[in-house]
N, C-alpha and C positions, 0 to 999 in steps of 0.2 A: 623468513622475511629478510630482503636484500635491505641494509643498511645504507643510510647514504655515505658512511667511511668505504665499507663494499666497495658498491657502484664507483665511487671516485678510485679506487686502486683497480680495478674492471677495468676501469674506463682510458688511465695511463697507460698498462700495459699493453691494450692495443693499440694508443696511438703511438707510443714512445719507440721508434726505429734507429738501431745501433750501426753506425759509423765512427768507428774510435772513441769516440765520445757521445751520446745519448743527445739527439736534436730535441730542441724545442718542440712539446706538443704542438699540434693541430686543434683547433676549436673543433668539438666534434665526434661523435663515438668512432667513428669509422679510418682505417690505415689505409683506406685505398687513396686511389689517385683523387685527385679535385675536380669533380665531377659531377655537379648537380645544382638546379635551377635557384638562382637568386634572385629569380622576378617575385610577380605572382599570377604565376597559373596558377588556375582554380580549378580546384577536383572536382566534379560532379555528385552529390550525395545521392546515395540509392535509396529512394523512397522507403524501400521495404527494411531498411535496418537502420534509419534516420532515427536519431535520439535527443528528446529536449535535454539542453544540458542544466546544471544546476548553476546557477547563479555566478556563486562564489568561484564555483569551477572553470566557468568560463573566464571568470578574472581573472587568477591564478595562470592560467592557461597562456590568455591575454600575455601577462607579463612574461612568462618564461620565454613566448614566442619573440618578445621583445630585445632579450640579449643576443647580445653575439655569438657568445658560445653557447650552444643548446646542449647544456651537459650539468655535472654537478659543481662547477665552477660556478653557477648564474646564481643569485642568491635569490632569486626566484624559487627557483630547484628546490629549496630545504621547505620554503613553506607550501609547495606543491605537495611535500613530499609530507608535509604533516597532516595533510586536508587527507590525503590519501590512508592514511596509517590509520586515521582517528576511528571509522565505526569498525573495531578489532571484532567485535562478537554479533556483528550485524553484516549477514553474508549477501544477503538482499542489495545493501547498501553499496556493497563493495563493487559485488556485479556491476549494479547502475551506474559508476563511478568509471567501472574501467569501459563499460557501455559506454559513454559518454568521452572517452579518451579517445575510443576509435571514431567517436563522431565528428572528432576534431580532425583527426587522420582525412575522413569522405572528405570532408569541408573544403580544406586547403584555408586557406594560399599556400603557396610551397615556405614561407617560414611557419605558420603554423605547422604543416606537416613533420619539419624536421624537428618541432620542438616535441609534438604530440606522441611521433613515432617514438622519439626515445622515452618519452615519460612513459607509454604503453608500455615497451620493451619493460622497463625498469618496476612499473607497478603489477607486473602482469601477475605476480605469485601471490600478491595481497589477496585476489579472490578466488584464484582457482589455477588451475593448468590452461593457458589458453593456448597455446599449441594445440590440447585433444582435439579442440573446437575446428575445423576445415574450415566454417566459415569467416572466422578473423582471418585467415589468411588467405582467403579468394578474395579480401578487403583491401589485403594490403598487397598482395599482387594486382589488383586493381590501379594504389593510389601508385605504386613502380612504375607501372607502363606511362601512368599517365603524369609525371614528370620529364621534363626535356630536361638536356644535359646543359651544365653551365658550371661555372666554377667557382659560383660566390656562395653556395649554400650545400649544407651535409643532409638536406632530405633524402636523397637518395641512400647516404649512406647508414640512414636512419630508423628507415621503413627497412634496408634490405638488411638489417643485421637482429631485428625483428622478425623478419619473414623468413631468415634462414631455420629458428627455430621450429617452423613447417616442414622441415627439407627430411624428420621422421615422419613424418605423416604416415598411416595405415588407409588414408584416403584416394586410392587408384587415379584418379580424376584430376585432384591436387596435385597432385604429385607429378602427372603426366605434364600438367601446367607449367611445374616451378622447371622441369628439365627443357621446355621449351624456351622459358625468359632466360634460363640459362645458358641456353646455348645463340640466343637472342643479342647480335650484336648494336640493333637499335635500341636496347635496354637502357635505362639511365646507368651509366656508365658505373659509377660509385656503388650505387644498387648492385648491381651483376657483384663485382667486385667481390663484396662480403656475401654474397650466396654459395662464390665459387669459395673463397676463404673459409668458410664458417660450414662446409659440410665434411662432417666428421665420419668416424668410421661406420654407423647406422645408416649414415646417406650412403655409403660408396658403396652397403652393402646391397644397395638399388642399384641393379644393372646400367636403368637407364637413365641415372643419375650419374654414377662412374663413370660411363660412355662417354657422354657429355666433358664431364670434368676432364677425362683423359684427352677427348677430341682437342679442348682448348689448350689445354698445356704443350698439345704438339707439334698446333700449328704456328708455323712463322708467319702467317697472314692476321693473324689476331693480335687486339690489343694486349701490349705488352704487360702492361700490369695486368692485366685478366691471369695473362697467361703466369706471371708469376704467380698469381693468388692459385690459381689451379697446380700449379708445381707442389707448392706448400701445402696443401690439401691431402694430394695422394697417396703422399706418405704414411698414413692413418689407412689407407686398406687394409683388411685381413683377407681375402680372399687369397688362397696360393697362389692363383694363376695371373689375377691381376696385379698381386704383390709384386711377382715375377715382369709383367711387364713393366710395371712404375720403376721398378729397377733400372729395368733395360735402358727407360728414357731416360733415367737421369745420368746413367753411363755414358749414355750417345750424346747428352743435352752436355755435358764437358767435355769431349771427346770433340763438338761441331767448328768447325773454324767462323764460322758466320752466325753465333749467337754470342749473343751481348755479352760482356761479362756479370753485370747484374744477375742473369738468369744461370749463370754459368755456376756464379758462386753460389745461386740459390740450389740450384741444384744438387751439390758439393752439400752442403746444411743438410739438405733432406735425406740424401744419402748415410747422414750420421742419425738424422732422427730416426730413419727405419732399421737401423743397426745392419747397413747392407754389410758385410763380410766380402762378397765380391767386389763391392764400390772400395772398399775401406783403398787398394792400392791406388786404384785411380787418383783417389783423394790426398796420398802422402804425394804423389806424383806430381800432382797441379800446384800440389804448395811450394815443393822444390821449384818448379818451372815460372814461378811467380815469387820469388822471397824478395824479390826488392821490390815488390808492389804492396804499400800499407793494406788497400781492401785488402789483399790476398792473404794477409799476416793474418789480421784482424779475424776475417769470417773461418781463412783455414782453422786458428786456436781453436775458434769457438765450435769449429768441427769434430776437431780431434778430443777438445775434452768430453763433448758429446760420446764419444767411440770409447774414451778410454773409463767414461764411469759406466761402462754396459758390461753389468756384470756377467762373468766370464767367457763375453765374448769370443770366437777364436780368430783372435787377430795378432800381430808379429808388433808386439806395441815398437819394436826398433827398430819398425820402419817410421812411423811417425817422431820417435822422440828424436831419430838423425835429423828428421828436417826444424823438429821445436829446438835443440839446439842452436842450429844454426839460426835462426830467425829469430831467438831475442837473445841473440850474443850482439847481433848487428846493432848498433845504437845509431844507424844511419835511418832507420826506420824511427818512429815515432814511439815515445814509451806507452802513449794514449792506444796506439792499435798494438804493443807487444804485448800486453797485460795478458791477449785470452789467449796467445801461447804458452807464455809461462803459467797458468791457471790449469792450463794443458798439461802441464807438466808433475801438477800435483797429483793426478791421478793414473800418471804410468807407469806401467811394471816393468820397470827399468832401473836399476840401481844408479845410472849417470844421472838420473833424474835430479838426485841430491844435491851435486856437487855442482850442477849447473844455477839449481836454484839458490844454492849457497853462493856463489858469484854475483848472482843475479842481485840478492840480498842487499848487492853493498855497493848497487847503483847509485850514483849522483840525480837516476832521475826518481823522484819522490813514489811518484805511481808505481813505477816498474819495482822499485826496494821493497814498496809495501805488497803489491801482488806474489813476488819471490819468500817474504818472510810468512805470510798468511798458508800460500803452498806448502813453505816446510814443516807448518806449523799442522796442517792439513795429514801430510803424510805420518809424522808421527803419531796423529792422530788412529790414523788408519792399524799402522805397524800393529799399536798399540791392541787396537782389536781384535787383530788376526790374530797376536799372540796370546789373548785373553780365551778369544774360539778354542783355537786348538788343541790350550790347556784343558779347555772344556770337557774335549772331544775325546783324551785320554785319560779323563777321570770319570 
């Protein structure tokens, strides 16, 4: 059972996006772009799976639909959330219950929907796996399509991060569907969004899911945040050969003189998520070729300590610790974007590692002193284990 403390910490880390400093949430489950209907369009209900709602549920419903932010913020939410929990040993109940969520989903208006969609998403384990089911989500690809794009409401981004959990489907049919919306640039934007975001290594290991996701990540004619969300997806393939080409792109996606830097440094991130080994030079390269640029401080650290905690990686950690070096020596950069170099720092196998972090230590700027001491504190940490192994290992 997902707790409503859960759900709330779910819920910040995908909206909470790092720029030196952690921006203010977004009302809203959803990190994509701001894209989805704040009218009220009305969904159409399908006669054949229409459901009387319960009462109290409909009030419940009522209210949560009624905040701003449709999340566990609204204090709606909590006693949503208790109506929901309450028949624990009544499976009948639960069913009708989350039956009656999706009816609110058909229904519309579009702030019901976004409030519905996530309450759905969030109660869905209370009675069962709704996922197995193909028809909840021929439901909610449904209430997708039939949202227009706008920028004052998260229904889209509400239904579609509910509906990605479709994107394992064993249902041929479905399935064939969701790589159509997906690849669907009339889709409610936000929707798309978190379909391309939220499919993990089970989706990609669908061909004609991958296809799709790779299509959009490499075209320059597509929306731009799609195409990030698709970039940060790929990285989760297993397959050799498509692992190989998600590679490829994101070497060429740094490499391109006419893609954004947004996409540029995402690229650069993924390439540490997927522990590319090839990438890894590219990536000390672009941080050098950028060191007076904060984003490039910023997302490079957060690259490189990516690479440098992969265990035994085989990578030249002194090509990266030359450029972490030099990038939070500089105090002409901001201590707020030096911190995930130095952070970088804690876990390279590099002996200068020390003596920089020791420097570092006894900055004047608060942030960057406490990142430097936490690191050294980190590495002794480490030493300390290895030397504990080893002893092990000859005894």
């Amino acid at each position: 059972m997902i707790s409503h403390k859960t759900l709330a910490l779910v819920l910040i880390s995908c909206l909470m996006a790092c720029k030196g400093k952690a921006k203010d949430a977004e009302p809203g489950p959803s990190s994509g772009s701001a894209t989805a209907s704040g009218g009220s369009a009305a969904i159409k209900t399908d006669p054949t799976t229409a459901v009387s709602w319960d009462p109290e549920l409909k009030k419940l419903t009522d209210d949560f639909a009624a905040c701003k932010e449709k999340n566990t913020n609204c204090e709606a939410y909590a006693k949503l959330e208790t109506f929901m929990e309450a028949p624990a040993n009544d499976d009948a109940k639960k069913k009708s219950n989350f039956d009656s969520m999706m009816a609110c989903v058909d229904a519309g208006p579009t702030e019901r929907v976004a409030a519905c969609a996530y309450a759905a998403w969030a109660f869905s384990g209370y009675s069962y796996e709704a996922p197995k089911d193909p028809s909840y989500g021929r439901r909610l690809l449904a209430a997708l399509r039939a949202l227009p794009t706008d920028e004052e409401s998260y229904a889209g981004g509400s239904v579609g991060q509910f509906l990605a959990s479709w994107l394992k489907t064993s249902d041929d049919a479905l399935r064939a569907d969701l790589a159509k919306a997906m690849a669907d640039r009339k889709l409610e934007k936000r929707g798309r969004s978190e379909l391309l975001r939220l499919c993990g290594d089970e989706c990609l290991a669908r061909k004609e899911l991958f296809d799709v996701v790779y299509a959009v990540a490499q075209d320059a004619t597509e929306d731009a945040e799609a195409r990030k969300m698709a970039l940060g997806a790929l990285w989760r393939v297993t397959d050799a050969t498509n692992r190989k080409a998600v590679e490829t792109l994101y070497i060429a996606t740094m490499g391109s003189a006419t893609e954004s830097p947004q996409l540029v440094m995402a690229a650069m991130q993924d390439l540490a998520y997927m522990a590319s080994v090839d990438g890894y030079p590219t990536v000390t390269a672009a941080i050098h070729a950028h060191a007076k640029e904060q984003d490039w401080v910023y997302y490079g650290g957060s690259a490189l300590t990516t690479y440098f905690q992969a265990a035994d990686l085989a990578i030249d950690h002194k090509l990266g610790v030359d450029v972490l070096v030099a990038v939070t020596a500089d105090d002409t950069i901001s201590g707020s974007y030096r911190t995930s170099a130095v952070r970088a720092l804690s876990y390279a196998n590099d002996k200068r590692a020390d003596g920089a972090l020791g420097k570092l230590a006894k900055s004047k700027e608060a942030d960057v002193a406490k990142a430097a001491t936490d690191g050294l504190a980190e590495r002794k940490k480490r030493a300390a284990e290895a030397k504990k192994l080893a002893a092990e290992k000859k005894g």
